[in-house]
DOLO-642665 format. One record per residue: x, z, y of N, C-alpha, C in turn; residue in one letter; residue number from 1. Coordinates in Angstrom, 3 decimals, decimal comma. Example, Ala and Ser with C-alpha at 12.3 -4.5 7.8 and 13.67 -1.06 7.14 Angstrom:
BEGIN
<atom n_x="13,190" n_z="7,800" n_y="-5,690" ca_x="12,300" ca_z="7,800" ca_y="-4,500" c_x="13,200" c_z="7,800" c_y="-3,300" aa="A" i="1"/>
<atom n_x="12,850" n_z="7,080" n_y="-2,250" ca_x="13,670" ca_z="7,140" ca_y="-1,060" c_x="12,900" c_z="7,870" c_y="0,030" aa="S" i="2"/>
This chain:
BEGIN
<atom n_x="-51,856" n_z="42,858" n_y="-47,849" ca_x="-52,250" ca_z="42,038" ca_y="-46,716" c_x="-51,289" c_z="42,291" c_y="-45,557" aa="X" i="1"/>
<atom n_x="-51,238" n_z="40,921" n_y="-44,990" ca_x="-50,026" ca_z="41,129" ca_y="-43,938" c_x="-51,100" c_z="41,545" c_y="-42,456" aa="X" i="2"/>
<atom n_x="-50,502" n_z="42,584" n_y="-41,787" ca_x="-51,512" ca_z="43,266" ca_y="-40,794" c_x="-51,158" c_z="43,372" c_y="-39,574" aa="X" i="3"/>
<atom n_x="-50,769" n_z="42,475" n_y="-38,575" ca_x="-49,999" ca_z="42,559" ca_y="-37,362" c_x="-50,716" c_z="42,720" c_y="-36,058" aa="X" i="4"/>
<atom n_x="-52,514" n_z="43,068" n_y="-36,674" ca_x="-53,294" ca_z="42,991" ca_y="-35,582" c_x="-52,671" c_z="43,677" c_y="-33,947" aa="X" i="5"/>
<atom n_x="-52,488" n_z="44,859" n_y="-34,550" ca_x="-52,321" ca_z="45,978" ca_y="-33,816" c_x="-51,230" c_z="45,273" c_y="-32,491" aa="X" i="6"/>
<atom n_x="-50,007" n_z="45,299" n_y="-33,105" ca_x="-48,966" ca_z="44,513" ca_y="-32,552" c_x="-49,529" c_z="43,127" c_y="-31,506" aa="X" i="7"/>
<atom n_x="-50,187" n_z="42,304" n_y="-31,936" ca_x="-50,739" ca_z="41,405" ca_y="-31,072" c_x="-51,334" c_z="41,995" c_y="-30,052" aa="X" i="8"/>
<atom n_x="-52,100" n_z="43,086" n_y="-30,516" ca_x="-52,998" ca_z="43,984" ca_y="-29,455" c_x="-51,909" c_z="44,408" c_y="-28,277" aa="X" i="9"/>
<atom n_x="-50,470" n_z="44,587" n_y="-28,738" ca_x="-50,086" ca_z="45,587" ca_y="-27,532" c_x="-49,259" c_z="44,302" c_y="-27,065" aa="X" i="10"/>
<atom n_x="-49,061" n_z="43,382" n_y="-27,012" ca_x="-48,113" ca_z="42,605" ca_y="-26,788" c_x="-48,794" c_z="41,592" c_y="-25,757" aa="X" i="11"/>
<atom n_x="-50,055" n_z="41,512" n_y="-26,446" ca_x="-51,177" ca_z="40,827" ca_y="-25,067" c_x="-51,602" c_z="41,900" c_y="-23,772" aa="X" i="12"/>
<atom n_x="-51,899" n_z="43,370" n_y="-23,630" ca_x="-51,778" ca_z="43,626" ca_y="-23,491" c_x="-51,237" c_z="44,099" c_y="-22,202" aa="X" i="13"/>
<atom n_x="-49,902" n_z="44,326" n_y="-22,924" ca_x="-48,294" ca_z="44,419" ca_y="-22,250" c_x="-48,461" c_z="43,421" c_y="-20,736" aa="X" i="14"/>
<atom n_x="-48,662" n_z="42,377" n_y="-21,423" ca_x="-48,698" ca_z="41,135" ca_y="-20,549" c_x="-49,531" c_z="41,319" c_y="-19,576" aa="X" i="15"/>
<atom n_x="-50,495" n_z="41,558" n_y="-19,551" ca_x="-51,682" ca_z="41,472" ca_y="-19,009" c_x="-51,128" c_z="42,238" c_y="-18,152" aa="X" i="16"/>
<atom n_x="-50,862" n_z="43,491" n_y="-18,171" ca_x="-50,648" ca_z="45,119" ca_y="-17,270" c_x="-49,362" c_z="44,593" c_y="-16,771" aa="X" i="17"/>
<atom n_x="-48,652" n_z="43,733" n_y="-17,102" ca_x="-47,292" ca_z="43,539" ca_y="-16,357" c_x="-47,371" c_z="42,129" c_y="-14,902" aa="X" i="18"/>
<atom n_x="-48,753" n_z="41,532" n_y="-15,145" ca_x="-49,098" ca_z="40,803" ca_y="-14,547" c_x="-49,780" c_z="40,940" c_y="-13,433" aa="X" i="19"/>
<atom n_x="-51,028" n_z="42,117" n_y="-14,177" ca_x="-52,072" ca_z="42,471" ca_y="-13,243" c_x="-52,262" c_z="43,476" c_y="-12,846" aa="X" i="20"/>
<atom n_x="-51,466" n_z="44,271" n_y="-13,603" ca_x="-51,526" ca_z="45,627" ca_y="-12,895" c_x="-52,214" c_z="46,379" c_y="-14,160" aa="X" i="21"/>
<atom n_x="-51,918" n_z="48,177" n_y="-14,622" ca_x="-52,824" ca_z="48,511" ca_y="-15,336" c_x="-54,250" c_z="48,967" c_y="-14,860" aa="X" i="22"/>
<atom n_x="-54,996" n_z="48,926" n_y="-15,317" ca_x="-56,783" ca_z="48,972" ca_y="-15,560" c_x="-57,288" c_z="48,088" c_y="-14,636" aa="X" i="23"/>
<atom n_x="-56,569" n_z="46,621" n_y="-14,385" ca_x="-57,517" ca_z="45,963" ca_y="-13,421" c_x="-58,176" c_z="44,831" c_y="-14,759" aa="X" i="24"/>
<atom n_x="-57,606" n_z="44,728" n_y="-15,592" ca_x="-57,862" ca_z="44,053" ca_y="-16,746" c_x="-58,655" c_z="44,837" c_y="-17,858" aa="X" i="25"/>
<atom n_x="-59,760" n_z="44,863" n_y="-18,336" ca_x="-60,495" ca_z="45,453" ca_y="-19,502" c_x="-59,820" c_z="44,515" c_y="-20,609" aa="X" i="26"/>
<atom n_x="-58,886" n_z="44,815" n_y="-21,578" ca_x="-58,891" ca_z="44,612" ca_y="-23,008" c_x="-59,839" c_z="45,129" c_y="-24,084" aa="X" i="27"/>
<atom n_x="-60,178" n_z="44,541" n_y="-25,085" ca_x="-61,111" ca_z="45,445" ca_y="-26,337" c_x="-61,227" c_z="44,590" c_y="-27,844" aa="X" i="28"/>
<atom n_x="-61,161" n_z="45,097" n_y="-28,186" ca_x="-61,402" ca_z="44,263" ca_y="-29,816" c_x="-63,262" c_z="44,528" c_y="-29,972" aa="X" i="29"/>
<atom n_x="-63,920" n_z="44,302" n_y="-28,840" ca_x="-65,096" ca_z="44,582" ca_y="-29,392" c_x="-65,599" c_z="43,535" c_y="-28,413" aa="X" i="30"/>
<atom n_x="-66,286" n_z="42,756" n_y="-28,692" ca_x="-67,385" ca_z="41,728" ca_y="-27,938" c_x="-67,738" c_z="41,826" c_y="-26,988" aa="X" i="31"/>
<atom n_x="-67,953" n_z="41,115" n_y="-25,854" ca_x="-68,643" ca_z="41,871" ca_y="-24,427" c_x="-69,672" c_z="42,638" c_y="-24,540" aa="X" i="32"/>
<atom n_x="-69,427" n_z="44,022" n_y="-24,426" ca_x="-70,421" ca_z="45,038" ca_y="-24,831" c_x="-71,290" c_z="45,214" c_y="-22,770" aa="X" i="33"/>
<atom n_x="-72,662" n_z="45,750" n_y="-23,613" ca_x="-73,858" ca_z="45,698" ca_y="-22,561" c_x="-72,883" c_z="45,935" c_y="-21,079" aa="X" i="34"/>
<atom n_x="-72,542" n_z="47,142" n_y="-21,394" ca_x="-71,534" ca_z="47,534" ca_y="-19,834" c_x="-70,681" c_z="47,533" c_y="-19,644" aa="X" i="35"/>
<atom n_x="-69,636" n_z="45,934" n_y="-19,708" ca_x="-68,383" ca_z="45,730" ca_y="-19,169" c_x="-68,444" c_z="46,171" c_y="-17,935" aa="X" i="36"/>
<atom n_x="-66,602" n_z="46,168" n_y="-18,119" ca_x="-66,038" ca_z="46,347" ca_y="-16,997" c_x="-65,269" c_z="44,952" c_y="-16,117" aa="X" i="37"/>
<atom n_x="-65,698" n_z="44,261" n_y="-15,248" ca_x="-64,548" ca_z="42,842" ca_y="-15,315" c_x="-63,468" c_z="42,607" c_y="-14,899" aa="X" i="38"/>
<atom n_x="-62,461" n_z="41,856" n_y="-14,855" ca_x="-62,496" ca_z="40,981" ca_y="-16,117" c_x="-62,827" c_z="41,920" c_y="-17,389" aa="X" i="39"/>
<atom n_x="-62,912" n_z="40,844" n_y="-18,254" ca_x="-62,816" ca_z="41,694" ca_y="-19,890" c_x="-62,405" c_z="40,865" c_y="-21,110" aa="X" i="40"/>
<atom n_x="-61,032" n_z="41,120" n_y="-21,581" ca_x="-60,922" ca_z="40,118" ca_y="-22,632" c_x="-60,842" c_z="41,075" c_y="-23,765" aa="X" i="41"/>
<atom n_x="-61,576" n_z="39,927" n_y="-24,792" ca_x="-62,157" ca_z="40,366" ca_y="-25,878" c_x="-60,698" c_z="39,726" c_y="-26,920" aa="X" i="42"/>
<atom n_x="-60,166" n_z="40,436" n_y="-27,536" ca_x="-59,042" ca_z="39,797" ca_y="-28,829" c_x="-59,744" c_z="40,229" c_y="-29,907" aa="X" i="43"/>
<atom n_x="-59,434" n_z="39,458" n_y="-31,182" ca_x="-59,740" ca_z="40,022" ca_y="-32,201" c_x="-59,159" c_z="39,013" c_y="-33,448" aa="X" i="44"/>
<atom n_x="-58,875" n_z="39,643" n_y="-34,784" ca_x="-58,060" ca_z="38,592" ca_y="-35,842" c_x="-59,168" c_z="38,183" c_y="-36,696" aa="X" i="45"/>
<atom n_x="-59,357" n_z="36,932" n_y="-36,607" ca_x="-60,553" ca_z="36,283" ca_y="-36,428" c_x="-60,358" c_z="35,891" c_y="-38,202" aa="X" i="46"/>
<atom n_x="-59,097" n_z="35,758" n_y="-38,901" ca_x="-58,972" ca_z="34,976" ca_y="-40,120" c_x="-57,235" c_z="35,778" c_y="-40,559" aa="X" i="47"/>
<atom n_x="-57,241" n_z="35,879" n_y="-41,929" ca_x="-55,853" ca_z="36,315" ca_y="-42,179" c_x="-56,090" c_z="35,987" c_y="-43,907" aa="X" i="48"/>
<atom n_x="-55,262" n_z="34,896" n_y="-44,091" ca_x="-55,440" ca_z="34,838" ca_y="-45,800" c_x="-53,973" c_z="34,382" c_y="-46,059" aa="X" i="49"/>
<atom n_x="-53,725" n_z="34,916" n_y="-47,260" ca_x="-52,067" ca_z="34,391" ca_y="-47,564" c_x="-51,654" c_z="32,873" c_y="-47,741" aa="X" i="50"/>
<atom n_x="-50,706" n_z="33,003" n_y="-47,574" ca_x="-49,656" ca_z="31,998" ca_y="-47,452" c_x="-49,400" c_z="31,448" c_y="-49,044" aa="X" i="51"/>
<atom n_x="-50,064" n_z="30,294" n_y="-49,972" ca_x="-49,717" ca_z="30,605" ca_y="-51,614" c_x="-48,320" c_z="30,351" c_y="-51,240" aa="X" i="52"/>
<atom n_x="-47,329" n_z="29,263" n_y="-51,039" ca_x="-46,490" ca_z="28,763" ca_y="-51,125" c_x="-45,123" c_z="29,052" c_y="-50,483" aa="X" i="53"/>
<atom n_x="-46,171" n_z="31,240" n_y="-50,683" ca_x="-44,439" ca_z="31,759" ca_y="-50,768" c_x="-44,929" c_z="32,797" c_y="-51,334" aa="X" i="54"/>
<atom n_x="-45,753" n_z="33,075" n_y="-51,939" ca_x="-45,693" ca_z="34,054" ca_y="-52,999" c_x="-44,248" c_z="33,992" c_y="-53,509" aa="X" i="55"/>
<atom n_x="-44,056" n_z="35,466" n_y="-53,891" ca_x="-42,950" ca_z="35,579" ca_y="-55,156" c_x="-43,647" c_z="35,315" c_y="-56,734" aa="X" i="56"/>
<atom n_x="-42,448" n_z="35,760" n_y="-57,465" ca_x="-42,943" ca_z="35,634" ca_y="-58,891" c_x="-43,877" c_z="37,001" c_y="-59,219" aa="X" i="57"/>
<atom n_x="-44,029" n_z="38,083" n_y="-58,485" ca_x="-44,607" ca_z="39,156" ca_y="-58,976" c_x="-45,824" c_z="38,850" c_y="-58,278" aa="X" i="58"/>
<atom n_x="-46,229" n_z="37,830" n_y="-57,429" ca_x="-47,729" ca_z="37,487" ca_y="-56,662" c_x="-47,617" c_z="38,356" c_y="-54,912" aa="X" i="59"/>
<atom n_x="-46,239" n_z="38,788" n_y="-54,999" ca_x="-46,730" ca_z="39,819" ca_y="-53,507" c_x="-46,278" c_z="38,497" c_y="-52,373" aa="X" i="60"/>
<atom n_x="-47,433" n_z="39,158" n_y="-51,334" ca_x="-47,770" ca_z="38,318" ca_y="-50,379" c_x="-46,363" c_z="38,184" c_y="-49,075" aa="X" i="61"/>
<atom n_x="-45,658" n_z="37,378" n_y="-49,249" ca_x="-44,365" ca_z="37,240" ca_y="-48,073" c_x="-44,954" c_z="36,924" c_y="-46,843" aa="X" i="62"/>
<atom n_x="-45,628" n_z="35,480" n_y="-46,614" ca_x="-46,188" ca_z="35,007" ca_y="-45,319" c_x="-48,179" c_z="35,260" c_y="-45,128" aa="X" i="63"/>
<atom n_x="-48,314" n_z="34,925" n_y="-43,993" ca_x="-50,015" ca_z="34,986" ca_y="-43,698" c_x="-50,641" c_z="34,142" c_y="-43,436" aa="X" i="64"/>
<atom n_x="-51,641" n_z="33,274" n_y="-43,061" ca_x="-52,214" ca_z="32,259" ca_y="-41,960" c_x="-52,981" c_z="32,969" c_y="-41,091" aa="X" i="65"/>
<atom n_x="-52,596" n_z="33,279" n_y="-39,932" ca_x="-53,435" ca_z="34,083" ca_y="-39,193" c_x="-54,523" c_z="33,329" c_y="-38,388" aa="X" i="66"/>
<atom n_x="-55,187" n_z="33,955" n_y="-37,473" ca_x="-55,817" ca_z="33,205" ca_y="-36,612" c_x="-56,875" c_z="34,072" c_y="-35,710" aa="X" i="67"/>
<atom n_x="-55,901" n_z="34,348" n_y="-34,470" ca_x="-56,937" ca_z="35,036" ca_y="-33,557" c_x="-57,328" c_z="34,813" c_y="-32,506" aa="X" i="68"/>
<atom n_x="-59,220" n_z="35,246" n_y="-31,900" ca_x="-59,598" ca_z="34,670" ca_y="-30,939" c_x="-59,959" c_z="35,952" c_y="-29,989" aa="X" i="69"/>
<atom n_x="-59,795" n_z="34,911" n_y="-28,728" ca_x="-59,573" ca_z="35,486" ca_y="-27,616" c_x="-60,490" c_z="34,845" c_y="-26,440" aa="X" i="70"/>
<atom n_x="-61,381" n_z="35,919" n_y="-26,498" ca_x="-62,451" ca_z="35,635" ca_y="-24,683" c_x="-62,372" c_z="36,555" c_y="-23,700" aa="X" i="71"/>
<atom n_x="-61,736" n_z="35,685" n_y="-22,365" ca_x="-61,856" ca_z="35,979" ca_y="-20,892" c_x="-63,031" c_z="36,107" c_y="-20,232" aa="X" i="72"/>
<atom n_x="-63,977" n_z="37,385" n_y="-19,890" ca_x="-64,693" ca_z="37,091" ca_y="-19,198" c_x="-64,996" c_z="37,393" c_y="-17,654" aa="X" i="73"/>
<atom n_x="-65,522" n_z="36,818" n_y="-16,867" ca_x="-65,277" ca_z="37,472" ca_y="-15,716" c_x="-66,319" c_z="36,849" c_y="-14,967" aa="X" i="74"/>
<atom n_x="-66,781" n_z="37,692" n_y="-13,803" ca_x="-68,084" ca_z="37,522" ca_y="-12,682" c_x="-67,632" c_z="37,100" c_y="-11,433" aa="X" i="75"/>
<atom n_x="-68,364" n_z="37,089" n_y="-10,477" ca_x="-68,390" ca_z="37,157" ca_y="-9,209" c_x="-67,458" c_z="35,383" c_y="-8,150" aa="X" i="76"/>
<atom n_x="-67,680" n_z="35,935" n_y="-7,046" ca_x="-66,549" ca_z="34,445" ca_y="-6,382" c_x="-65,213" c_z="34,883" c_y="-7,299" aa="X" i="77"/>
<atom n_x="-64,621" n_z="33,153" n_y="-7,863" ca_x="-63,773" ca_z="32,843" ca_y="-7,957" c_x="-63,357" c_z="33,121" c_y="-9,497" aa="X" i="78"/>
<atom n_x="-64,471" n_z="33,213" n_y="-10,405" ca_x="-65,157" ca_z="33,791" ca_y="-11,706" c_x="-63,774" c_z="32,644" c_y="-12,319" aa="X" i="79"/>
<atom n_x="-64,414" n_z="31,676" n_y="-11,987" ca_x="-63,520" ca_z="30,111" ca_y="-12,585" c_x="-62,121" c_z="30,055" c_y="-12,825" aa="X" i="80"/>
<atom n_x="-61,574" n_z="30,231" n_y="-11,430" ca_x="-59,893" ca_z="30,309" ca_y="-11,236" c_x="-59,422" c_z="31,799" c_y="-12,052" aa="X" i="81"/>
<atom n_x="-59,935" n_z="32,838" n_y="-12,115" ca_x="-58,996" ca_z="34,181" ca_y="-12,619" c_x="-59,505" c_z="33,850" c_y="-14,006" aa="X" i="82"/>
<atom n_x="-60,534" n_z="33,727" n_y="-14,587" ca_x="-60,728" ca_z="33,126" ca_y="-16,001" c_x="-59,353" c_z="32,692" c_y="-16,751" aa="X" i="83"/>
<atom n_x="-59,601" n_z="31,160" n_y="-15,942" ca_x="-57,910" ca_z="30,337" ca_y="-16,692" c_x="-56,919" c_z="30,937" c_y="-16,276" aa="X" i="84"/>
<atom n_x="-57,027" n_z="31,686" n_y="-15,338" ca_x="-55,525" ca_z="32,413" ca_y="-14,817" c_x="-55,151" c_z="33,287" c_y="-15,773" aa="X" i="85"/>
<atom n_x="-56,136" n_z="34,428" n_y="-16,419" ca_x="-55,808" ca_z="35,126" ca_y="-17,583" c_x="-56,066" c_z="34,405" c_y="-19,062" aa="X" i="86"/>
<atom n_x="-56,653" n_z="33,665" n_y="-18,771" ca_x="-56,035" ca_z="33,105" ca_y="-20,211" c_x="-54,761" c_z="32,358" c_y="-20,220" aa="X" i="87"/>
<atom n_x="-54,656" n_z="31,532" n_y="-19,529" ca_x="-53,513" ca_z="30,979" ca_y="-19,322" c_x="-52,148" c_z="31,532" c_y="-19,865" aa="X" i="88"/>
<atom n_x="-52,219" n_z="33,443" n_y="-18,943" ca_x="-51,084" ca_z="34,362" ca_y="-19,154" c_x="-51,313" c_z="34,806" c_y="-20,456" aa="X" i="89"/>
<atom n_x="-52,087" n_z="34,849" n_y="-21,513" ca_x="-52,569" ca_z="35,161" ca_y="-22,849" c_x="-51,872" c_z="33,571" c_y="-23,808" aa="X" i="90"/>
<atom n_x="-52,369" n_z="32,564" n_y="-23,397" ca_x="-51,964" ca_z="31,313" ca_y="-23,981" c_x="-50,728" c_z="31,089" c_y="-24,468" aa="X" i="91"/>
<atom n_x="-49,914" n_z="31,565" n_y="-22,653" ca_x="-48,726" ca_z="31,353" ca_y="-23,066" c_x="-47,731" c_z="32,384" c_y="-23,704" aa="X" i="92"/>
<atom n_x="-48,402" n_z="33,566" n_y="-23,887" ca_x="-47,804" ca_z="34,723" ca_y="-24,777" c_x="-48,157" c_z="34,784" c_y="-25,849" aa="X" i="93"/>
<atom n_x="-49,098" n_z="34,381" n_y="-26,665" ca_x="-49,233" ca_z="33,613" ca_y="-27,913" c_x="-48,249" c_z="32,656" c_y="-28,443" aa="X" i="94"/>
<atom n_x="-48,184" n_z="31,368" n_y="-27,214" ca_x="-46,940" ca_z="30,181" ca_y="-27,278" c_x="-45,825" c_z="31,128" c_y="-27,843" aa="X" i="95"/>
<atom n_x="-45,428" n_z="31,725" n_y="-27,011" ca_x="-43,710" ca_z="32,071" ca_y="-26,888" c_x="-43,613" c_z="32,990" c_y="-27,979" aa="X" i="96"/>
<atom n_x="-44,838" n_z="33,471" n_y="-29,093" ca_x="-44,733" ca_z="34,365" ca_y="-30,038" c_x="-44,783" c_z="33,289" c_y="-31,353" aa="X" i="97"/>
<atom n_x="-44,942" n_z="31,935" n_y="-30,875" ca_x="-44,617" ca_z="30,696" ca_y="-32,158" c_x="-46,371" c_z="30,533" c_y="-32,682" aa="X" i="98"/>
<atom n_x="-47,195" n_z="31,368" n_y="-31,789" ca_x="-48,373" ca_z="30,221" ca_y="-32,139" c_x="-49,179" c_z="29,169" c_y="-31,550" aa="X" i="99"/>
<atom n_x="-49,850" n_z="28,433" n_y="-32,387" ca_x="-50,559" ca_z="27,265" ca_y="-31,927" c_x="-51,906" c_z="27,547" c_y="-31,190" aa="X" i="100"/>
<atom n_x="-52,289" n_z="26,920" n_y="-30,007" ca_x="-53,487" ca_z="27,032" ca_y="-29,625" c_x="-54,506" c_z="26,318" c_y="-29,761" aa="X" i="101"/>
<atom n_x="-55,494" n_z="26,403" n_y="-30,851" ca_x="-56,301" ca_z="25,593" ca_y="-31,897" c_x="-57,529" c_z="25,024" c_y="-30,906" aa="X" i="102"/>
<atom n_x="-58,259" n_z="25,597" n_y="-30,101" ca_x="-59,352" ca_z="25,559" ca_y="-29,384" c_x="-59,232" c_z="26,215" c_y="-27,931" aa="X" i="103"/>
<atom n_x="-59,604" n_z="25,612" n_y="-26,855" ca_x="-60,016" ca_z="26,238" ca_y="-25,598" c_x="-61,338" c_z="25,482" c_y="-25,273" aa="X" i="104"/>
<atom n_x="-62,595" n_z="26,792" n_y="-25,421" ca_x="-63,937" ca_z="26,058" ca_y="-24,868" c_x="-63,846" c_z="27,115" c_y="-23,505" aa="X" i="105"/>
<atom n_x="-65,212" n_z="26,614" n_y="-22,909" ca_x="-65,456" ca_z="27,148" ca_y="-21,425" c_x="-66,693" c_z="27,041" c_y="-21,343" aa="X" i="106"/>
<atom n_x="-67,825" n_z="28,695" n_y="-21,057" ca_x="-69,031" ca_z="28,732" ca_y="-21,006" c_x="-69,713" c_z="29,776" c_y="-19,878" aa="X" i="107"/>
<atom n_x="-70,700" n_z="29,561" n_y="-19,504" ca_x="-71,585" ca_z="30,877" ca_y="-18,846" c_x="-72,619" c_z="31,348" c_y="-19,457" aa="X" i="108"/>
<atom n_x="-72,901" n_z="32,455" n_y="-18,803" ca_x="-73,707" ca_z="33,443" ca_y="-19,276" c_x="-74,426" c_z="33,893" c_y="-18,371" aa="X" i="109"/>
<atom n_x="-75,631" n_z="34,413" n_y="-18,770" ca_x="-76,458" ca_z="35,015" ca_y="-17,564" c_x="-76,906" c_z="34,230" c_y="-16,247" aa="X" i="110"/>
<atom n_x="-77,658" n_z="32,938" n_y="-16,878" ca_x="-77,518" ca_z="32,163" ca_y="-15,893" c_x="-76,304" c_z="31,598" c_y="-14,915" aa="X" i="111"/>
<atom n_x="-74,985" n_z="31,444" n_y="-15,482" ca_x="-74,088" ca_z="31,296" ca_y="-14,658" c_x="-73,226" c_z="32,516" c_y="-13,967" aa="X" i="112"/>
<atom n_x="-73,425" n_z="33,664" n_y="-14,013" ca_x="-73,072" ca_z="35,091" ca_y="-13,446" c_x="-71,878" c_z="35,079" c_y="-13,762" aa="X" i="113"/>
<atom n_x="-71,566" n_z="35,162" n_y="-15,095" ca_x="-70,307" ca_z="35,524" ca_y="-16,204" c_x="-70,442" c_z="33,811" c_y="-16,616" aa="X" i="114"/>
<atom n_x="-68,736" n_z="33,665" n_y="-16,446" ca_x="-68,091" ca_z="32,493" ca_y="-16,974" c_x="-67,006" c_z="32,975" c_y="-17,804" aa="X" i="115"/>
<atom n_x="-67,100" n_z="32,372" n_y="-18,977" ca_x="-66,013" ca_z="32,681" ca_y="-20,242" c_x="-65,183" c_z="31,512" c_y="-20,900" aa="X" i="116"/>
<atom n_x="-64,013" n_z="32,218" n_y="-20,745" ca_x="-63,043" ca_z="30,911" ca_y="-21,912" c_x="-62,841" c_z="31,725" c_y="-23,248" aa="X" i="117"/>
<atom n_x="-62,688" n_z="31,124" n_y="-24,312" ca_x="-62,616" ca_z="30,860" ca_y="-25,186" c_x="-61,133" c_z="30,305" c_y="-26,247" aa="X" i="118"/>
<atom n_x="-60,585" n_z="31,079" n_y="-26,662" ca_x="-59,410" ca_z="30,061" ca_y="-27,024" c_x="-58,712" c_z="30,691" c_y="-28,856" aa="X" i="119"/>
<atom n_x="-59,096" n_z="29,920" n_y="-29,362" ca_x="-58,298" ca_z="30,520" ca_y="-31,048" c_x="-56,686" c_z="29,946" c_y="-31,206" aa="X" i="120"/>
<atom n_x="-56,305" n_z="31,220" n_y="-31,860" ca_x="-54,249" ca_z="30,449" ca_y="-31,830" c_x="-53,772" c_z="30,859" c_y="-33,183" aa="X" i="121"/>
<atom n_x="-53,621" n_z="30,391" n_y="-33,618" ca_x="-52,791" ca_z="30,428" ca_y="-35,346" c_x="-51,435" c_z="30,344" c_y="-35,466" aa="X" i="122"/>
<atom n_x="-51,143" n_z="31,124" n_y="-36,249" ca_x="-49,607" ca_z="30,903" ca_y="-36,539" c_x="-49,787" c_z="31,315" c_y="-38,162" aa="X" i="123"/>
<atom n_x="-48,627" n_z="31,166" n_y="-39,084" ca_x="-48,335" ca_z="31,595" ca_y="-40,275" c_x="-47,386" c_z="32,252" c_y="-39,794" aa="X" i="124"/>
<atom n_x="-47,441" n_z="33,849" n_y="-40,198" ca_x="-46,572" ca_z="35,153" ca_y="-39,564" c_x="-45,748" c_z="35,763" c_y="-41,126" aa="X" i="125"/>
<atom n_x="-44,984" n_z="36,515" n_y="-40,641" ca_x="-44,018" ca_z="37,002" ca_y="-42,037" c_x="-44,747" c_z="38,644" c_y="-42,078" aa="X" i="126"/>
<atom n_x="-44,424" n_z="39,623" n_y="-43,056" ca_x="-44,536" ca_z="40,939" ca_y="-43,359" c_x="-43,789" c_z="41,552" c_y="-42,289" aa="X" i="127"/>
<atom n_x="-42,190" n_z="41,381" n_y="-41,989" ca_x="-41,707" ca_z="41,749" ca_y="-41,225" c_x="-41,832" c_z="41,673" c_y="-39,751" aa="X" i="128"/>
<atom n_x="-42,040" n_z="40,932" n_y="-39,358" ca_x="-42,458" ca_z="40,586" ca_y="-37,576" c_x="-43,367" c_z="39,299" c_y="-37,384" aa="X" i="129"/>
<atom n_x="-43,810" n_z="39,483" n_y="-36,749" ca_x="-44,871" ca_z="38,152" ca_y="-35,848" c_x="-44,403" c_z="37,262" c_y="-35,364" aa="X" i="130"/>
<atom n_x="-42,969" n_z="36,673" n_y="-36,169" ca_x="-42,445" ca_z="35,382" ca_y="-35,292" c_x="-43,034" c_z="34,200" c_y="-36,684" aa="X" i="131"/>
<atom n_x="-43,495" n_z="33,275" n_y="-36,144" ca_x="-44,115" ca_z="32,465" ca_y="-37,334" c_x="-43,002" c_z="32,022" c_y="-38,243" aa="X" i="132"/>
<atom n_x="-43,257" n_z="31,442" n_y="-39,316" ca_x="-42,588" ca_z="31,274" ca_y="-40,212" c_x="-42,799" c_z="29,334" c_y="-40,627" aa="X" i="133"/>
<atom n_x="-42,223" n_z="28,609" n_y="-40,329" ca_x="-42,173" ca_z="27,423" ca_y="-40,541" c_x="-41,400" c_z="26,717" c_y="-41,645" aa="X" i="134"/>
């Protein structure tokens, strides 16, 4: 199995802390747990099944179809604007890594408290690096 989670992890990340500064952003591969911290984006590799139509002749797996999702969440005045603002900076570091952005929904929670985006991005990735493979 081709496994680049990790790598996505530091590369979103990266971004994030080069944008916003480190620890003003909560990253986690775990769901909005009871006691966030906000913001809080949630990543995670939502789908990863091979590529048939590059198998070799021995069956080993060359390419992937990936597909990972990603929620912004965040409270208080101005919940709305820093939302899309960090996804946005997530969107387009996905883009520039050659994937597609499949879905962007937009929801609240808690009566309106916490507003969340939503966004899944796919690419077909190689064994060797995370630049998609077309």
């Amino acid at each position: 199995m081709i496994d680049i989670e990790n790598i996505i992890f530091t590369v979103i990340n990266d971004a994030i802390k080069e944008k916003y500064g480190a620890g003003t952003v909560t990253l986690s591969s775990e769901d909005l747990p009871v006691k966030a911290t906000f913001p809080y984006v949630y990543i995670t590799e939502a789908d990863n099944y091979t590529k048939y139509e590059t198998l070799d002749s021995s069956m080993r797996e060359n390419h992937a179809n990936v597909m990972y999702e990603v929620k912004v969440y965040t409270h208080n005045d101005g919940k709305r604007e820093l939302a899309k603002a960090i996804f946005r900076l997530i969107s387009d570091t996905f883009l520039r890594k050659g994937f597609l952005r499949k879905t962007t929904l937009k929801s609240t929670y808690n009566d309106g408290a916490i507003f969340c985006v939503l966004g899944r991005f796919e690419a077909v990735v190689s064994e060797k690096n995370i630049t998609t493979w077309r």
